[in-house]
LUMLUMDREN-2810 file (N, C-alpha, C; in Angstrom, 1 decimal):
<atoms>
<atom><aa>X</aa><ch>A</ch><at>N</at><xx>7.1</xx><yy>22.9</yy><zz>-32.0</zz></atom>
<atom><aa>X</aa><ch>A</ch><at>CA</at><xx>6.0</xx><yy>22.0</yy><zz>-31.6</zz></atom>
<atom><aa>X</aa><ch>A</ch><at>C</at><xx>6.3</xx><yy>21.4</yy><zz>-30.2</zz></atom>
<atom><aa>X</aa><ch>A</ch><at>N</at><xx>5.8</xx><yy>21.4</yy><zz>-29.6</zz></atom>
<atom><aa>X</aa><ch>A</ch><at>CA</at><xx>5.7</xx><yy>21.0</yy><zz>-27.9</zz></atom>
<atom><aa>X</aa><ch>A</ch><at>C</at><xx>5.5</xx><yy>19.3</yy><zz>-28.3</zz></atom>
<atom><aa>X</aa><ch>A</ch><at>N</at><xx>6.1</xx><yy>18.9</yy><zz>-27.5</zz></atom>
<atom><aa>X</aa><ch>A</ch><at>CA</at><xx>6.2</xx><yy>17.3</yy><zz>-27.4</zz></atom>
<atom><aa>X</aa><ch>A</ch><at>C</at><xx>4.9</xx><yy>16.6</yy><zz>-26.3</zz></atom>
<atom><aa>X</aa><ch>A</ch><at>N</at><xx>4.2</xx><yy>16.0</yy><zz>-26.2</zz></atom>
<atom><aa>X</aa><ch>A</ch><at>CA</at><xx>3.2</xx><yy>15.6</yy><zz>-25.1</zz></atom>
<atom><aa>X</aa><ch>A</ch><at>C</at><xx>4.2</xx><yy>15.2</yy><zz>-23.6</zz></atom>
<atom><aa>X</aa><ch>A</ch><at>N</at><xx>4.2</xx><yy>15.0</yy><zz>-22.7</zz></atom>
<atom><aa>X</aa><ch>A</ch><at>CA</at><xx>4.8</xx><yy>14.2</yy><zz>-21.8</zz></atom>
<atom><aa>X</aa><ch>A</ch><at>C</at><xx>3.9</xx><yy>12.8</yy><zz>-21.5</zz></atom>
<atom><aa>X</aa><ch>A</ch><at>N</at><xx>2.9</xx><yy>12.6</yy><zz>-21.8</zz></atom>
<atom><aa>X</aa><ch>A</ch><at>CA</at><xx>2.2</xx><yy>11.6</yy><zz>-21.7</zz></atom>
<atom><aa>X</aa><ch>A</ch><at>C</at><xx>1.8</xx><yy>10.6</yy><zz>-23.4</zz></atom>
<atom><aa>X</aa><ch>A</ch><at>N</at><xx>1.7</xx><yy>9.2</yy><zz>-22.8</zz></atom>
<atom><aa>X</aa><ch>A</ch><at>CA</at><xx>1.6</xx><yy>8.7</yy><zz>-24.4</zz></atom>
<atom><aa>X</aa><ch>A</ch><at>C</at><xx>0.0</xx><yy>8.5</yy><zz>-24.2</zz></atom>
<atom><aa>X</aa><ch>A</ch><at>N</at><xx>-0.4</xx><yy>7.8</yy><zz>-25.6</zz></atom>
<atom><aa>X</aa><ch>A</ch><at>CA</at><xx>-2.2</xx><yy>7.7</yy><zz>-25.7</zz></atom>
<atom><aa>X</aa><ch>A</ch><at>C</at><xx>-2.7</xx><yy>6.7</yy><zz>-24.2</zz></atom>
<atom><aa>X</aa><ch>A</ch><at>N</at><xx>-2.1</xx><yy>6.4</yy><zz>-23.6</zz></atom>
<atom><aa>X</aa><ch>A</ch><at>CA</at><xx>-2.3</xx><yy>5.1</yy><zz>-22.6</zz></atom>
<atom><aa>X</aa><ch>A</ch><at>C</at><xx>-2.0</xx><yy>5.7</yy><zz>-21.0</zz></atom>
<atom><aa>X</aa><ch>A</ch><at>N</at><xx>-1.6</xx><yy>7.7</yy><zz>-21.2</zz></atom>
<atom><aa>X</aa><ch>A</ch><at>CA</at><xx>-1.7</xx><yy>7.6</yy><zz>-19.9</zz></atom>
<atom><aa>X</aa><ch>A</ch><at>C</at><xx>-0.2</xx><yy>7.8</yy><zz>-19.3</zz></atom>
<atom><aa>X</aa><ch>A</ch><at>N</at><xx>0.7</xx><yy>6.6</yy><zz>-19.7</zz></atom>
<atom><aa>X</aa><ch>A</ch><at>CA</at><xx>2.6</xx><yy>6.3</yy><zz>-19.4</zz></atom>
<atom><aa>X</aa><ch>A</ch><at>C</at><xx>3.0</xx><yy>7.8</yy><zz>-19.1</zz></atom>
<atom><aa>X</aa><ch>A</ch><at>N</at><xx>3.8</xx><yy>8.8</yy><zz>-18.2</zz></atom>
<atom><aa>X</aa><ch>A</ch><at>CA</at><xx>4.1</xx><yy>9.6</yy><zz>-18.5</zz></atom>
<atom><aa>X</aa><ch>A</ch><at>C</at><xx>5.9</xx><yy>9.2</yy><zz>-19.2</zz></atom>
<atom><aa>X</aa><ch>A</ch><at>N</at><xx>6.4</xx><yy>9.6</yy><zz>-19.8</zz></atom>
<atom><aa>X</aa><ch>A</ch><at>CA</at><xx>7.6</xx><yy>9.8</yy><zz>-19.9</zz></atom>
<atom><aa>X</aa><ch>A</ch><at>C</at><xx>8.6</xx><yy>10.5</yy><zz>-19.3</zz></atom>
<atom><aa>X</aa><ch>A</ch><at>N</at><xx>10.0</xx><yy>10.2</yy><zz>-19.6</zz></atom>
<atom><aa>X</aa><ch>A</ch><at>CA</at><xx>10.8</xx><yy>10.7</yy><zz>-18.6</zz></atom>
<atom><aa>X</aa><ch>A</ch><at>C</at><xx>11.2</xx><yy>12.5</yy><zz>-19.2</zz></atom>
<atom><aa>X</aa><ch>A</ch><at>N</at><xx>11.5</xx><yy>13.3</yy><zz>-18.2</zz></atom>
<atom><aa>X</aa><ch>A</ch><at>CA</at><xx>12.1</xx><yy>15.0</yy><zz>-18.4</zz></atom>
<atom><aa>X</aa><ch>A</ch><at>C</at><xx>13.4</xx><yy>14.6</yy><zz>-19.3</zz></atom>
<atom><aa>X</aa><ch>A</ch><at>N</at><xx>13.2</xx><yy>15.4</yy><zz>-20.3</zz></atom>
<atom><aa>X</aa><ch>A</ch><at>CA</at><xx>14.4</xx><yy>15.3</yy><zz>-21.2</zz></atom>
<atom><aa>X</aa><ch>A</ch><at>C</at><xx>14.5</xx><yy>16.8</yy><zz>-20.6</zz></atom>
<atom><aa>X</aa><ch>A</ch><at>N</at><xx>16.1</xx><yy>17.2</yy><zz>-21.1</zz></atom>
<atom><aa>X</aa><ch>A</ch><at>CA</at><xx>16.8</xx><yy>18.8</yy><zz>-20.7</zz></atom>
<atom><aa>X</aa><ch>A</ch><at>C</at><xx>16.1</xx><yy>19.6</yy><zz>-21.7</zz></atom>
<atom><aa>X</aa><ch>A</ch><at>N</at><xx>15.5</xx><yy>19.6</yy><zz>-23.0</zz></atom>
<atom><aa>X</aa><ch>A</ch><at>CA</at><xx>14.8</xx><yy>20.5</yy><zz>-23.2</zz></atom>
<atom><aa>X</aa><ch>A</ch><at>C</at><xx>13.5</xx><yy>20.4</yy><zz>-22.7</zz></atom>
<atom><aa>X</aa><ch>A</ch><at>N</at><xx>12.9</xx><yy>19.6</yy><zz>-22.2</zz></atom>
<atom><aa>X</aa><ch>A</ch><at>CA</at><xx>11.6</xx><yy>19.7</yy><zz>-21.3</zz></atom>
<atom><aa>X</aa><ch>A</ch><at>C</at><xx>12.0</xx><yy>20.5</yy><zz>-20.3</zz></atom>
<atom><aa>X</aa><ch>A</ch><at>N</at><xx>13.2</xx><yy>20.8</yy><zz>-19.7</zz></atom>
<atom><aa>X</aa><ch>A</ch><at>CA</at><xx>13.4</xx><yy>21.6</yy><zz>-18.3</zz></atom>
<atom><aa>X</aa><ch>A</ch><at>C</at><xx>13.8</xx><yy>23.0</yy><zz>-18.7</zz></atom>
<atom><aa>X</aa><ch>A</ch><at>N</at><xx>14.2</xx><yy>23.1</yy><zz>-19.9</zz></atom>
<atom><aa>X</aa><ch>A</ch><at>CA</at><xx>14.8</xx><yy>24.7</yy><zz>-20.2</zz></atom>
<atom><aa>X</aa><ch>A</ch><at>C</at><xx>13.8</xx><yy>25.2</yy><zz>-20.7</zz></atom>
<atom><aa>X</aa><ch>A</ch><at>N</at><xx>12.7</xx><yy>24.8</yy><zz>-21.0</zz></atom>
<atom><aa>X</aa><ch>A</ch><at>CA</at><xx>11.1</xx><yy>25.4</yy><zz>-21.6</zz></atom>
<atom><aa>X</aa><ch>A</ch><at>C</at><xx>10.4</xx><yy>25.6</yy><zz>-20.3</zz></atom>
<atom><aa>X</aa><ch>A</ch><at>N</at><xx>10.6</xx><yy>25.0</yy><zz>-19.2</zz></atom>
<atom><aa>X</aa><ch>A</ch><at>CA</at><xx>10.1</xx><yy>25.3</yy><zz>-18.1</zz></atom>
<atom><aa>X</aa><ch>A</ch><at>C</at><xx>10.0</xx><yy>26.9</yy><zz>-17.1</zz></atom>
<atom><aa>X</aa><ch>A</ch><at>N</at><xx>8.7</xx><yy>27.3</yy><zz>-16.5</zz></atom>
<atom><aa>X</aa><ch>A</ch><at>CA</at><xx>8.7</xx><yy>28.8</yy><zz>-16.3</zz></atom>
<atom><aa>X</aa><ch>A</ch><at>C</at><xx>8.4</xx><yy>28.7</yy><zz>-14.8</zz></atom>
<atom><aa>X</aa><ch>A</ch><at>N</at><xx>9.0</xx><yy>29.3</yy><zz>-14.2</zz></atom>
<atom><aa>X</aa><ch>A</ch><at>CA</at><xx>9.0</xx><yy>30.2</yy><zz>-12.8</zz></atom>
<atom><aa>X</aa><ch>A</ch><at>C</at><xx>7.3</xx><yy>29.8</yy><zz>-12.4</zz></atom>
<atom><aa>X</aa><ch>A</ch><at>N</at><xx>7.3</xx><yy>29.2</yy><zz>-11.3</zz></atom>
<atom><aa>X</aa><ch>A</ch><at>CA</at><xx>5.8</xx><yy>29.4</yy><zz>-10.5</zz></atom>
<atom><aa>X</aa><ch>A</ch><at>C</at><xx>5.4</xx><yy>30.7</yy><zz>-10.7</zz></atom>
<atom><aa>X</aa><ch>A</ch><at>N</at><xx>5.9</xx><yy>31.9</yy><zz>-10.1</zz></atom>
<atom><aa>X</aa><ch>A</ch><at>CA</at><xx>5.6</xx><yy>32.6</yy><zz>-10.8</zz></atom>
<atom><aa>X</aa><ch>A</ch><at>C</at><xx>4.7</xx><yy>33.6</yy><zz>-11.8</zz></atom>
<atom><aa>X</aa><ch>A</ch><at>N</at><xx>5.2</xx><yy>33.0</yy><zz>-13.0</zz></atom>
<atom><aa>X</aa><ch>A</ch><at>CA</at><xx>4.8</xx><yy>33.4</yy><zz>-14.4</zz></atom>
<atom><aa>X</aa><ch>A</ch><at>C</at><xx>3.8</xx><yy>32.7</yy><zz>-14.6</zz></atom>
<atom><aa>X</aa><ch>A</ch><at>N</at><xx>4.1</xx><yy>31.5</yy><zz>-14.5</zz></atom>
<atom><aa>X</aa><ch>A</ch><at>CA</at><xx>2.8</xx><yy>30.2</yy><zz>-15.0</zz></atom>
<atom><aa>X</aa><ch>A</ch><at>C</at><xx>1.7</xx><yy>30.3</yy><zz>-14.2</zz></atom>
<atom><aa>X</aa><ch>A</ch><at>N</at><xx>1.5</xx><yy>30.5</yy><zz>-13.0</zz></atom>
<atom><aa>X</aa><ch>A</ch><at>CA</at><xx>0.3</xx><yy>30.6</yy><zz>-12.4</zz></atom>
<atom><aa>X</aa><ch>A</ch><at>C</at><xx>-0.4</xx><yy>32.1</yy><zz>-11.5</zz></atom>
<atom><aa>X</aa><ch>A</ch><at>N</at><xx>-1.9</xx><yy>31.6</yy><zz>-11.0</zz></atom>
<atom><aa>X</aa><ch>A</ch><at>CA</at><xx>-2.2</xx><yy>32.8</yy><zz>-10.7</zz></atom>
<atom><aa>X</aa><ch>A</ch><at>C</at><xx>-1.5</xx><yy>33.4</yy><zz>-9.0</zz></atom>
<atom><aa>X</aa><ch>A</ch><at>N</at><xx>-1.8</xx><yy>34.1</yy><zz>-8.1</zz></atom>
<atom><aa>X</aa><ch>A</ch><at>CA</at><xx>-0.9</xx><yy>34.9</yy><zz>-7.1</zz></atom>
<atom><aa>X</aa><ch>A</ch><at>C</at><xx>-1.9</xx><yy>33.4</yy><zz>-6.3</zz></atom>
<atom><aa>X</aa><ch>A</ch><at>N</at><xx>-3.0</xx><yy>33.7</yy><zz>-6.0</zz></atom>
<atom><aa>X</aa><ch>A</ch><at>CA</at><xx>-4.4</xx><yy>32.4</yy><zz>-5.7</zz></atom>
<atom><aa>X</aa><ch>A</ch><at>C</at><xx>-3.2</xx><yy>31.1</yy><zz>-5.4</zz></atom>
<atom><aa>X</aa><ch>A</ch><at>N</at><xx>-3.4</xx><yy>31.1</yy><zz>-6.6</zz></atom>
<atom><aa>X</aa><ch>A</ch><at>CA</at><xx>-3.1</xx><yy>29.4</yy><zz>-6.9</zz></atom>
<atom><aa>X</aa><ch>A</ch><at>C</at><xx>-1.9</xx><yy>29.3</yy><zz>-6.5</zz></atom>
<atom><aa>X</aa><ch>A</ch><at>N</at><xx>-0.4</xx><yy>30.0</yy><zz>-5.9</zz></atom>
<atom><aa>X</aa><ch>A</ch><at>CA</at><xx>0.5</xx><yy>30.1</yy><zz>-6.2</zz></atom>
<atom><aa>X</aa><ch>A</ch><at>C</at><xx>0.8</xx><yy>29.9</yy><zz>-4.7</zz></atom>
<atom><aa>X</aa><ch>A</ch><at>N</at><xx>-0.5</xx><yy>30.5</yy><zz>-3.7</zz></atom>
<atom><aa>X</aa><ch>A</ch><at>CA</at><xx>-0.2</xx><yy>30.2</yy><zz>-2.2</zz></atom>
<atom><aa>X</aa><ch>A</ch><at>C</at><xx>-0.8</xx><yy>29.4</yy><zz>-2.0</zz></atom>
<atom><aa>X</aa><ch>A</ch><at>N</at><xx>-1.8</xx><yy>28.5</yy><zz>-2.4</zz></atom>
<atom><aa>X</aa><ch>A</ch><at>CA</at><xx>-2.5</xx><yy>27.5</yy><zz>-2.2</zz></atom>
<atom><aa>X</aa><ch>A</ch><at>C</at><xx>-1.0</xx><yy>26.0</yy><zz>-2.1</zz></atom>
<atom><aa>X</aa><ch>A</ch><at>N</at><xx>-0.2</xx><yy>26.6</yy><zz>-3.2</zz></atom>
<atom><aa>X</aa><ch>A</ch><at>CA</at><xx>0.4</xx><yy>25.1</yy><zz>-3.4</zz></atom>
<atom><aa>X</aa><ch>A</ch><at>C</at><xx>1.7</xx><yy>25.2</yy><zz>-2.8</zz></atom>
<atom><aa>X</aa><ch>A</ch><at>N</at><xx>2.2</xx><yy>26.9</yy><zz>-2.3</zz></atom>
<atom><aa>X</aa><ch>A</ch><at>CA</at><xx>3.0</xx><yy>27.3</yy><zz>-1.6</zz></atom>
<atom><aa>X</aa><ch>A</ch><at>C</at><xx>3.3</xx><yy>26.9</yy><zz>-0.2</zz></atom>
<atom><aa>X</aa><ch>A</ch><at>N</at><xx>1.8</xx><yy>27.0</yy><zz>0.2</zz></atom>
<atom><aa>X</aa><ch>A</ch><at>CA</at><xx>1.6</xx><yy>26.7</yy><zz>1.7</zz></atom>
<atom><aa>X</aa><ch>A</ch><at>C</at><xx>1.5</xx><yy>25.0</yy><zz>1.9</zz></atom>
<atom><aa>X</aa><ch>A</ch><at>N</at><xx>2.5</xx><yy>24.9</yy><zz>3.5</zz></atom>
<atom><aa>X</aa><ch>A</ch><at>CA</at><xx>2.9</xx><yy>23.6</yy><zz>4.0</zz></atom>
<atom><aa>X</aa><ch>A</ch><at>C</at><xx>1.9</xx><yy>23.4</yy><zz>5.0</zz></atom>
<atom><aa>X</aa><ch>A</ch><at>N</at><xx>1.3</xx><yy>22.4</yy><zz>5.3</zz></atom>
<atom><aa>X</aa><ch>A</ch><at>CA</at><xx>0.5</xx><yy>22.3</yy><zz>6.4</zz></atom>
<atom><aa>X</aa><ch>A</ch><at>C</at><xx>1.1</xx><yy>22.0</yy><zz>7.6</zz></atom>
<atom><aa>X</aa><ch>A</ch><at>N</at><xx>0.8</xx><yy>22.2</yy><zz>9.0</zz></atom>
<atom><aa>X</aa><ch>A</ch><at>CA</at><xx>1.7</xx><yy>21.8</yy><zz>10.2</zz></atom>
<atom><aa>X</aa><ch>A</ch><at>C</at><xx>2.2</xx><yy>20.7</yy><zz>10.2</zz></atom>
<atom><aa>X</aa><ch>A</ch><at>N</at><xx>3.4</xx><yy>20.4</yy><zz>10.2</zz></atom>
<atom><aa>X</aa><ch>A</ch><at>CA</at><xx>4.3</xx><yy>19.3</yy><zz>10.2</zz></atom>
<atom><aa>X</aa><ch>A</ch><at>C</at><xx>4.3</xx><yy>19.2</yy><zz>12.1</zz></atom>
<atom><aa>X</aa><ch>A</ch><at>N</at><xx>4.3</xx><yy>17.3</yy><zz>11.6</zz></atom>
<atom><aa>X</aa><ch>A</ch><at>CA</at><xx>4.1</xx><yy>16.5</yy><zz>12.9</zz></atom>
<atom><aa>X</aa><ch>A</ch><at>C</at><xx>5.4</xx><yy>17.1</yy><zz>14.0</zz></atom>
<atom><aa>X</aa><ch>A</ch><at>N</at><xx>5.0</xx><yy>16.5</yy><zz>15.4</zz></atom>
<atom><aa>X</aa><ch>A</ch><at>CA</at><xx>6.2</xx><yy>16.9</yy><zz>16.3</zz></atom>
<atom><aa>X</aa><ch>A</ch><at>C</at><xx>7.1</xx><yy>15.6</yy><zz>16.0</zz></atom>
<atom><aa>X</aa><ch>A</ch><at>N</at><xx>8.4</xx><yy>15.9</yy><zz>16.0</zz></atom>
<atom><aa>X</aa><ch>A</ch><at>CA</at><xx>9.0</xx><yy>14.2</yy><zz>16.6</zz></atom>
<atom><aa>X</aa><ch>A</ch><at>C</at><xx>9.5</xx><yy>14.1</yy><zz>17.7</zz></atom>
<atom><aa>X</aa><ch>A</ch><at>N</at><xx>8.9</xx><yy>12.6</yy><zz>17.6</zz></atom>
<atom><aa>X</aa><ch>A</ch><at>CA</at><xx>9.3</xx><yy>11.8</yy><zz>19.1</zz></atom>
<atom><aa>X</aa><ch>A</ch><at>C</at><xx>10.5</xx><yy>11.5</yy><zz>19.6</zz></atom>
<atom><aa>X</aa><ch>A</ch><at>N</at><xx>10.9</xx><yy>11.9</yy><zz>20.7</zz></atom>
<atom><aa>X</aa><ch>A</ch><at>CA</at><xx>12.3</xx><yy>11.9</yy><zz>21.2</zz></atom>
<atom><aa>X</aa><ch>A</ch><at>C</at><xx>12.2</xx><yy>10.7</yy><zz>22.0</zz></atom>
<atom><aa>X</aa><ch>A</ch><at>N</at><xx>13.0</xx><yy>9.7</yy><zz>21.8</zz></atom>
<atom><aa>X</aa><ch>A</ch><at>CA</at><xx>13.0</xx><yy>8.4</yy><zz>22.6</zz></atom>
<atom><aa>X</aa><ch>A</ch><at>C</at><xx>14.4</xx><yy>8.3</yy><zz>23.1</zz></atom>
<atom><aa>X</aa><ch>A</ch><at>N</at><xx>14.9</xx><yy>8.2</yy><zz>24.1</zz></atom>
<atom><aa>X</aa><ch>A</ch><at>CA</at><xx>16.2</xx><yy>8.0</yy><zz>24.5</zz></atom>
<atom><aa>X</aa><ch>A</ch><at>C</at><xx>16.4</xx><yy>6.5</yy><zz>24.5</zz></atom>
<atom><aa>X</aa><ch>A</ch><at>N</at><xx>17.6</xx><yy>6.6</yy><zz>24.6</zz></atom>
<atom><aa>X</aa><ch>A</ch><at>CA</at><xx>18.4</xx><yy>4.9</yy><zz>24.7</zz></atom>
<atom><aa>X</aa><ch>A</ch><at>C</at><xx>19.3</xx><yy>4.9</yy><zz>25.5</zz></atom>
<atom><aa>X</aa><ch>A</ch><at>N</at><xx>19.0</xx><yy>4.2</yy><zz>26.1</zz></atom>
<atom><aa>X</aa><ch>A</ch><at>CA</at><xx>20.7</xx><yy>3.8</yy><zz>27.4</zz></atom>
<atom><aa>X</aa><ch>A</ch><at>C</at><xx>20.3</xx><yy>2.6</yy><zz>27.6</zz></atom>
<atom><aa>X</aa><ch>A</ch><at>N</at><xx>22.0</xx><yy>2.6</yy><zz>28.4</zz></atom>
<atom><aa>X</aa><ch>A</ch><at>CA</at><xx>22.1</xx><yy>1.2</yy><zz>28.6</zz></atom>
<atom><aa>X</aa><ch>A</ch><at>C</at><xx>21.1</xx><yy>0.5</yy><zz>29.8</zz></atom>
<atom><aa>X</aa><ch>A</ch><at>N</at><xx>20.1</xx><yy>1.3</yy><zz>30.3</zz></atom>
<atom><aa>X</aa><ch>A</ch><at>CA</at><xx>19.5</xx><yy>0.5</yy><zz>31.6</zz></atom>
<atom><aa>X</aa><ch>A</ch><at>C</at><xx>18.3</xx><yy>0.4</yy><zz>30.5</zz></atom>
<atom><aa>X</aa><ch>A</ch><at>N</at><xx>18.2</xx><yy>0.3</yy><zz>29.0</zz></atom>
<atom><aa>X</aa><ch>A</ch><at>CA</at><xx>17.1</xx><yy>0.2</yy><zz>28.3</zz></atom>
<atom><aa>X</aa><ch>A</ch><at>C</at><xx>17.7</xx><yy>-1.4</yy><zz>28.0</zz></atom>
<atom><aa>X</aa><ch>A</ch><at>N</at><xx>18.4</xx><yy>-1.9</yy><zz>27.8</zz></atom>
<atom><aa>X</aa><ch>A</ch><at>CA</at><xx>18.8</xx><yy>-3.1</yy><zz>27.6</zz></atom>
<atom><aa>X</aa><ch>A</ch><at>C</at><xx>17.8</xx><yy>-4.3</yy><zz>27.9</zz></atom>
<atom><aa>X</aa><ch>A</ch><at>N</at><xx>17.2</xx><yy>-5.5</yy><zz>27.7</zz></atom>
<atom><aa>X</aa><ch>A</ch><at>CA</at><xx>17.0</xx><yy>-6.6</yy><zz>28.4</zz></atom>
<atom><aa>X</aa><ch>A</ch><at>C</at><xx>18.5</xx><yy>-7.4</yy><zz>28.6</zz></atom>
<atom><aa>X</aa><ch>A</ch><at>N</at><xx>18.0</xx><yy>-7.8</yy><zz>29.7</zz></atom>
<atom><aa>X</aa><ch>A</ch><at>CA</at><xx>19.2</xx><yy>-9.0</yy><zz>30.2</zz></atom>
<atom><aa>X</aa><ch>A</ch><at>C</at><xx>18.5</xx><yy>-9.8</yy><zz>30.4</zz></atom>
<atom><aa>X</aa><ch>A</ch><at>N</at><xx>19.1</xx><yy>-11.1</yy><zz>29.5</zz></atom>
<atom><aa>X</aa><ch>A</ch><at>CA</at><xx>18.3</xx><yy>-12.7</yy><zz>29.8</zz></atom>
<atom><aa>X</aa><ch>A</ch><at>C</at><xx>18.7</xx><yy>-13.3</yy><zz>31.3</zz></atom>
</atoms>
């Protein structure tokens, strides 16, 4: 018998080790569709390169 992960209220509970060893391969569990839908990463931001030196200083 499969245990819920959620109580009547919603709470999820925490992964016990047999909740992870019952667990299946993306994979297996879902369709090829659905599998690149949640696979794919959208374009990630550029980052901003700010330099520091010392003529960045204020002097009172």
């Amino acid at each position: 018998m499969k245990t819920r992960l959620t109580n009547k209220d919603g709470e999820v509970r925490g992964l016990t080790g047999q909740d992870v060893k019952q667990m299946r391969p993306m994979s297996e569990a879902l369709p090829s569709n659905l599998q690149r839908t949640i696979g794919q990463r959208g374009k990630q931001p550029a980052t901003k390169k700010v330099k520091v030196g010392s003529d960045a200083l204020i002097k009172p």
